[in-house]
N, C-alpha and C positions, 0 to 999 in steps of 0.2 A: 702902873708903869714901873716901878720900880721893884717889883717883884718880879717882871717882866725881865728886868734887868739884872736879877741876880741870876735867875732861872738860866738867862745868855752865858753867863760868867761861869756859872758852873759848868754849862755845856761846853763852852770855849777849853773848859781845864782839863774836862774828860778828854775832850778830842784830840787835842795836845797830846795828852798821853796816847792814846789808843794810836796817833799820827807816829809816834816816836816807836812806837811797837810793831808796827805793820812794818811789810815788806810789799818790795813791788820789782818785777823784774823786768828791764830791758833787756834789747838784744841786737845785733847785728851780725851782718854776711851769713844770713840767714840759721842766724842761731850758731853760730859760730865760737861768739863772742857772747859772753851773759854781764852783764850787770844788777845786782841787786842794790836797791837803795831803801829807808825808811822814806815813809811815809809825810819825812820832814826833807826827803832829797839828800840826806849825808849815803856815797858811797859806804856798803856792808863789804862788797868781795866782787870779785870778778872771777869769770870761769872761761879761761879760754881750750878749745876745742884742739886735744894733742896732736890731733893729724895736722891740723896750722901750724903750731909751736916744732913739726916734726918737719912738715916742710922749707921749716926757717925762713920765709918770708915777715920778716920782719918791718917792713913799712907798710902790706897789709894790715899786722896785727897792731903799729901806729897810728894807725885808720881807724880799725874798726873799736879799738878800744874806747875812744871817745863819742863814738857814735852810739853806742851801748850804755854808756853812762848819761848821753843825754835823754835815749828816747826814755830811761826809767827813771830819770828825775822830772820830763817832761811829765808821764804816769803819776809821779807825786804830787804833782803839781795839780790835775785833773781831779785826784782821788781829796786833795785839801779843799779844793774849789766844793766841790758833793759834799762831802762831810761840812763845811762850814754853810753851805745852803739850808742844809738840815737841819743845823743847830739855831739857825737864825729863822726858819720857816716860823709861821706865823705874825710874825712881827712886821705892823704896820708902820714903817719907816719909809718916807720917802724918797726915794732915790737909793735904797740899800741894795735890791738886786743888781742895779747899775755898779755901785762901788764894790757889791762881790764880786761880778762879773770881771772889773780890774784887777781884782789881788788877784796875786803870784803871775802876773804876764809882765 
């Protein structure tokens, strides 16, 4: 069991990193608007589409900015949930798929 337990710990620190390394891209008004975030949900950049920014529609692009950043932190949030499955697969814990299934919602 407690081997079990470091073997978790280790994997918990890999992913971490590898979570802080990754990228993941949202997007809105159909790709319009990009959002990239790590793997940990911290906005990386934003890429908005010059023909928008040329139109000057400016409460569109008050729109769709945060719509972009949510669906790719939503994305990180997904991609944390998988990687933290995997790292904890095997492990006869009662009620643990349930408490992963909680984090990050």
């Amino acid at each position: 069991m407690m081997q079990q337990a470091q073997q978790v710990g280790q994997g918990m620190k890999a992913m971490q990193e590898e979570l802080r390394n990754k990228r993941v891209k949202g997007t809105a008004g159909a790709g319009l608007v990009e959002a990239i975030c790590t793997g940990h949900g911290e906005l990386v950049s934003i890429t908005i589409d010059p023909q928008l920014i040329a139109d000057g529609d400016k409460d569109l692009i008050e729109e769709l900015i945060p719509q972009a950043v949510n669906d790719a932190q939503a994305k990180g949030k997904e991609l944390h949930q998988e990687m933290m499955q995997s790292v904890t697969s095997g492990l006869n814990v009662p009620g643990l798929d349930q408490a992963l299934s909680q984090f990050g919602q």
